[in-house]
N, C-alpha and C positions, 0 to 999 in steps of 0.2 A: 505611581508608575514613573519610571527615570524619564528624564526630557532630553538623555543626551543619548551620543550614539555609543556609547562605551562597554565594550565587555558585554556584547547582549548572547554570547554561546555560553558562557562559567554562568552569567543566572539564569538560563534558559536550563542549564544541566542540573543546576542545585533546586530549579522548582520541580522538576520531574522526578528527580530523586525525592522529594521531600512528600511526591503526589503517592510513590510507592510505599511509605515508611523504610526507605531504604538506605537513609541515614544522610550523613553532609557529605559534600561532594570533596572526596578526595584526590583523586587525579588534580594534579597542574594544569591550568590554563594557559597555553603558548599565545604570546599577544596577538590580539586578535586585529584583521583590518577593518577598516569603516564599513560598513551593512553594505551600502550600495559598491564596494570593491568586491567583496563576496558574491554581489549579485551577481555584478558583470562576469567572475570567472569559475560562476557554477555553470556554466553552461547553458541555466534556464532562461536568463534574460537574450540569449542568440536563438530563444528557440519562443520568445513573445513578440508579436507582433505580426505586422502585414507579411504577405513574401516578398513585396518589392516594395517593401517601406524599413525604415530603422529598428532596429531591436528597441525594446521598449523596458523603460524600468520597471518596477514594479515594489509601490511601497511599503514592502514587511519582509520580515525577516525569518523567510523560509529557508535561505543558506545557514543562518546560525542557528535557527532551530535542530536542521541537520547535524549541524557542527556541535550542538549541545547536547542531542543523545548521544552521537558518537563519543564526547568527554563524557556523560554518566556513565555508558558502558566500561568504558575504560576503567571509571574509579569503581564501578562495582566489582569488576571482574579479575582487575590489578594486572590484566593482559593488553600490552602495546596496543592492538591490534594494527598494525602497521600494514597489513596485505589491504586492511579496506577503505587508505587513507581517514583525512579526516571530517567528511561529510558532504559537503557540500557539493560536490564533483557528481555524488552518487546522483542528483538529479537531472544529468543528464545522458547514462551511460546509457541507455537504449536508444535515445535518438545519434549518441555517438555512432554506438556497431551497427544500428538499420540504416542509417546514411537518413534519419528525419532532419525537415526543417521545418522553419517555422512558415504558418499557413493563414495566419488571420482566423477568420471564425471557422475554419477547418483545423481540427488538430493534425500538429504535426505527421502522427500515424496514418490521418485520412479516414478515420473511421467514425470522427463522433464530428458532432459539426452543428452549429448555429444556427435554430431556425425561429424565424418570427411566428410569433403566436397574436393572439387580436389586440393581447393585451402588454405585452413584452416578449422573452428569447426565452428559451428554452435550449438544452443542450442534449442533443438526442445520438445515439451512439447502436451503430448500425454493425456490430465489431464479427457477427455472425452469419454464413451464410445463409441461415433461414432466418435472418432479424429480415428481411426485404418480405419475406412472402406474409408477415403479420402488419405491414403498410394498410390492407383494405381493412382490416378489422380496428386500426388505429385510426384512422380518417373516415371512414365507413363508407368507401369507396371502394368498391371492387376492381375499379381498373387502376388503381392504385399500385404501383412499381419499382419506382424510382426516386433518387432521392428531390430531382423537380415535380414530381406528385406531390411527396410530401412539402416541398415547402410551398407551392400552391395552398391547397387545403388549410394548412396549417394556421395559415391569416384570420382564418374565418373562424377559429377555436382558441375559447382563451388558453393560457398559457396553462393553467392549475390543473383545467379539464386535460390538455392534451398528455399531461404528466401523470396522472390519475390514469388515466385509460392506458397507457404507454405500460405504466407498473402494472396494472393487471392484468397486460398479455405478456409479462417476464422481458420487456425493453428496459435497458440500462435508458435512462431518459431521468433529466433534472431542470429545475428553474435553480435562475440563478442568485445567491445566498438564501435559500430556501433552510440552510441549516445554522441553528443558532449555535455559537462559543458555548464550550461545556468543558465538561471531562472528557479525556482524551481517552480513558479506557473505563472499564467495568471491569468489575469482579466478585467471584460468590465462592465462596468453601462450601465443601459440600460435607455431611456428618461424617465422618469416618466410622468406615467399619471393622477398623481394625490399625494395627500399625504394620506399615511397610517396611522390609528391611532396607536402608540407606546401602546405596548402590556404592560397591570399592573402586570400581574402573570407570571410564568415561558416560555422561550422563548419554541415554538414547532417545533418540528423538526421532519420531516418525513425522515425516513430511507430506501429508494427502493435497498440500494447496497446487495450485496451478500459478499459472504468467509472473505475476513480479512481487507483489508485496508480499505474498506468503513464502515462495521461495525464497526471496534475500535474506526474510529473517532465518528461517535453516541454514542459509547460505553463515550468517552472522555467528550462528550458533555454530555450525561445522566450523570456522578460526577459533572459535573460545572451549577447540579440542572434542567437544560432543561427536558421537557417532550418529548419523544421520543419513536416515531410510528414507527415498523418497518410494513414498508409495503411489501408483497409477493403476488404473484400468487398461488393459488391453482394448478395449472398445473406445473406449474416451479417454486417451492419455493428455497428459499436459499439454494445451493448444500451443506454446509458447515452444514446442517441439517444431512447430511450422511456422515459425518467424524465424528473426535472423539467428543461425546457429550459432556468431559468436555470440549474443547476447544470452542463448538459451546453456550455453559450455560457462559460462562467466557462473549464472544463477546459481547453477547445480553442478559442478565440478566438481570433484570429490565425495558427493553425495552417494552411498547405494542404491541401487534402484530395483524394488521388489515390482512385480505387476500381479496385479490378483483380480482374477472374477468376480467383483460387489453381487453380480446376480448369483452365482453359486454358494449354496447354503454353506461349505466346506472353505471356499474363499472368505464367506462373513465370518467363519469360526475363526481361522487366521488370524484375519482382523482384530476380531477380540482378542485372541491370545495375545497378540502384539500391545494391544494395549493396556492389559495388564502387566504388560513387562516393560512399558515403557516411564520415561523420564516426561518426555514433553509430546506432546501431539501439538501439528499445526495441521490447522484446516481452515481455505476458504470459501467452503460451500453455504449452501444456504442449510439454517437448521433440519429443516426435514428431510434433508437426505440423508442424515445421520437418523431419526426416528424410520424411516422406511424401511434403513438396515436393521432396526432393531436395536442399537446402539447409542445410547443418548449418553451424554457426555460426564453429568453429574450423577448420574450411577456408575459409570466408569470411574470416577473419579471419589467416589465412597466404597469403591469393590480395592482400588489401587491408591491409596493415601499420601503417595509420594508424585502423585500426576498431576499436571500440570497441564493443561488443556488451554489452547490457545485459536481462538475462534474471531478470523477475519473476514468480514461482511462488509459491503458496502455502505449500507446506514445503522445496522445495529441489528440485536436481535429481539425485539420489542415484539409485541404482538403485530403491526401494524407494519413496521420495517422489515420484518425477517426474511418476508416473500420478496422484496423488492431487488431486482440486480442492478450492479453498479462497476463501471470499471474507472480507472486513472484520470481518467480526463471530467467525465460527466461526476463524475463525484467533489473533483476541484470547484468546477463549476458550484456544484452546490452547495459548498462550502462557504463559496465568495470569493472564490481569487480573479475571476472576470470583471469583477465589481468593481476592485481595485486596478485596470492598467484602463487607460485612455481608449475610448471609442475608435475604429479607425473607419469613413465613412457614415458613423450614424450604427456601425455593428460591433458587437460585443469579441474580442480574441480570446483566443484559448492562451495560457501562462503556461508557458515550458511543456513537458511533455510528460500526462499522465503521472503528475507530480506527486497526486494522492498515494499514488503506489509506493513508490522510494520514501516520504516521509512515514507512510503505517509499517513497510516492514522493517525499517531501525527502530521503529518507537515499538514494534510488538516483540523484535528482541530484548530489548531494554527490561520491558512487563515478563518475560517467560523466564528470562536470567536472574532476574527477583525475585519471581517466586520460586526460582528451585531451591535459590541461596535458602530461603525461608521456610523448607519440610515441604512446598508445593501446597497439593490437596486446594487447588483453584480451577473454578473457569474464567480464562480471559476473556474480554470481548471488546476486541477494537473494530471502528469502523471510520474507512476510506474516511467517506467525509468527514467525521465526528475530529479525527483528527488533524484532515488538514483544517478544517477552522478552527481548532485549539489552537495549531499554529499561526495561525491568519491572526488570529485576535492577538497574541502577543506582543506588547508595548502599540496598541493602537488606541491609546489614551489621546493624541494630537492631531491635528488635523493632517491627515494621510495625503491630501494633494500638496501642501505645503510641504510635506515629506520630500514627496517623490522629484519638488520641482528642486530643493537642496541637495538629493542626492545626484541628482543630470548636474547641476552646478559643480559637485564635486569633482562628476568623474572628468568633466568636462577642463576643471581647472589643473586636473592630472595627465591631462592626454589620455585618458584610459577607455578602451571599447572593450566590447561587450568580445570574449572571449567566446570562441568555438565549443559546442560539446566535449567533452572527453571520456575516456574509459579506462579501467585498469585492464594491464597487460593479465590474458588467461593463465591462469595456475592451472590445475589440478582437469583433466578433462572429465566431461560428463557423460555417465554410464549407457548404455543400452538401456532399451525398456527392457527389464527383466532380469539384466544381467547376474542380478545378486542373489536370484529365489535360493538357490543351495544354499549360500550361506546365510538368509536371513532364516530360513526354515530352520539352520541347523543350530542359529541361536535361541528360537526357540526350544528345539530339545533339548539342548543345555543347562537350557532357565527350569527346567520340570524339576 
């Protein structure tokens, strides 16, 4: 592993290329700044730390990670992409347009938050309003309510149990670095049953995911010219509808928006139709909602030879992880990025804002735009965590405290602070639920 701090985005993009078979990195590398300058003006490090304490460094190189997919896409693609800058920015544009800061062991959001267990912390993520009323079944405590319920009780349970139990009533809930450095994605070809004809105009991509990581990657894919459906339920449409609107116009701007009945047998037919006319599907449900429709992805994807199927989970889809939910924040956590910044009081801070999300959907564009380049006929399977500690572990060969204390020295001997969140200015606005059923129906008849 290199010991210096030089050009760590060009070999961050040439090992991710090289993890796809998707050849050397072509795209130029514009000179890059010291790791810890990156930090401070991704906007992550203004959103680590206490709220009335200093922003906090944090020793790894999640800006140039960023900044490394964004150059592989580039060189895969041979498109500027110039509308989504060049990475690093991206990890803080929701705390930009929701007006978050940073919270200490409450995430910036407010919804996942630090709680002591008998034996260490746990990171527990309340992001729903019926996550409160599954409290008594979690601490087995009936009068169980609030989030001072839970951290009472919580003392008296180890950590492992609380996270065990947490996962089997569907609570996003994690210990922290509970997930070990690996591969950043999975993937399976499924037999073909047949050959696809290769699509003449823009590849199609259906978008089923919700809130951020599955969106951005459509979002990524819609600039590199794709046509891009997002599909909803009328009953449960994208929650991320009910957060901040500029943030949800940014995701899905220029995206179509079909809305279809999952419970109607005529809406699941839809469904299917679309996905055998499709280029890319993203989804980040849990597996079995796709088996309950009837629709499992590797028959989908041996019925349509040219699909690409792109499967965003929280920890994976394992026998064991499939069931388990996970959002931005508790997933970092379980990665290890808590592990890495400084205590503040004796408690563990959440790093930037639901960071897992922004680094899985540039790295699940990166994986979907390789495999189209390559005939497709995959399923992908990225997860939150699995990801961001692929990136945590990157160049973490030296002692990471002696890191962190050279890179404060740096910015220090620069004058340089910790830079405010930012966002890209809105392009393209985002659809109605529904707006587009005519015309995605009528591309269906089309395609017959």
């Amino acid at each position: 592993m290199p010991s210096t701090d030089e050009a760590p985005a060009a070999e961050y993009a040439a090992r991710i290329l090289e993890s796809l078979g998707a050849g050397p990195l072509e795209a130029q590398a514009p000179g890059e700044a010291h790791p810890a300058q990156e930090w401070a003006r991704s906007g992550a490090m203004a959103l680590t730390g206490a709220a009335d304490g200093p922003p906090l460094v944090l020793p790894a190189y999640l800006p140039a990670c960023m900044r490394g997919a964004i150059l592989a896409l580039k060189s895969l693609s041979g498109a500027p992409l110039t509308e989504i800058g060049d990475g690093p920015a991206l990890l803080g544009e929701r705390a930009a347009l929701a007006g978050f800061s940073r919270n200490g062991p409450s995430s910036p959001g407010g919804a996942c938050r630090f709680v002591r267990a008998a034996d260490g912390w746990a990171a527990v993520n309340l992001a729903r309003p019926d996550d409160f009323e599954l409290l008594p079944a979690l601490l087995e405590d009936a009068a169980a309510t609030s989030w001072e319920d839970l951290a009472g009780a919580a003392q008296h349970i180890a950590a492992a149990e609380l996270v065990e139990r947490g996962r089997l009533l569907g609570l996003a809930i994690a210990q922290e670095g509970e997930v070990a450095p690996g591969r950043w994605f999975e993937w399976e070809a499924a037999p073909a049953a047949g050959d696809a004809p290769a699509r003449s105009g823009p590849p199609v991509v259906l978008d089923f995911s919700a809130l951020w990581a599955g969106p951005l990657c459509g979002h990524i894919l819609s600039l590199l010219g794709a046509r891009v459906i997002k599909v909803e339920s009328p009953s449960r449409p994208d929650g991320a509808r009910g957060g901040s609107q500029a943030f949800y116009e940014l995701m899905n701007g220029g995206k179509e928006c079909l809305a279809i009945d999952f419970r109607d047998p005529a809406g699941r037919e839809v469904v299917r139709r679309l996905v055998a006319h499709a280029d890319i599907v993203i989804d980040s449900a849990r597996p079995r909602a796709w088996t309950q429709l009837g629709l499992e992805p590797m028959e989908a994807i041996a019925a349509n030879p040219r699909l690409t199927w792109v499967s965003i989970t929280g920890h994976g889809r394992g026998p064991r992880e499939a069931g388990w939910v996970a959002f931005g924040d508790d997933a970092a956590v379980a990665a290890g990025a808590s592990k890495l910044a400084p205590r503040q009081d004796g408690r563990p801070v959440f790093v930037g804002d639901a960071l897992a999300d922004p680094l899985t959907g540039v790295h699940a564009a990166l994986a979907a735009w390789a495999s189209r380049l390559s005939g497709g006929g995959r399923l992908i399977s990225l997860a939150l965590s699995r990801v961001t500690a692929h990136a945590l572990a990157f160049r973490q060969a030296d002692d990471a405290a002696a890191r962190r204390q050279a890179w404060i020295a740096h910015l220090q001997a620069r004058g340089l602070a910790a830079a405010p969140p930012s966002a890209r200015k809105l392009g393209r606005p985002a659809r109605a639920l529904g707006a587009d059923n005519a015309a995605v129906l009528a591309l269906l008849e089309a395609s017959c």
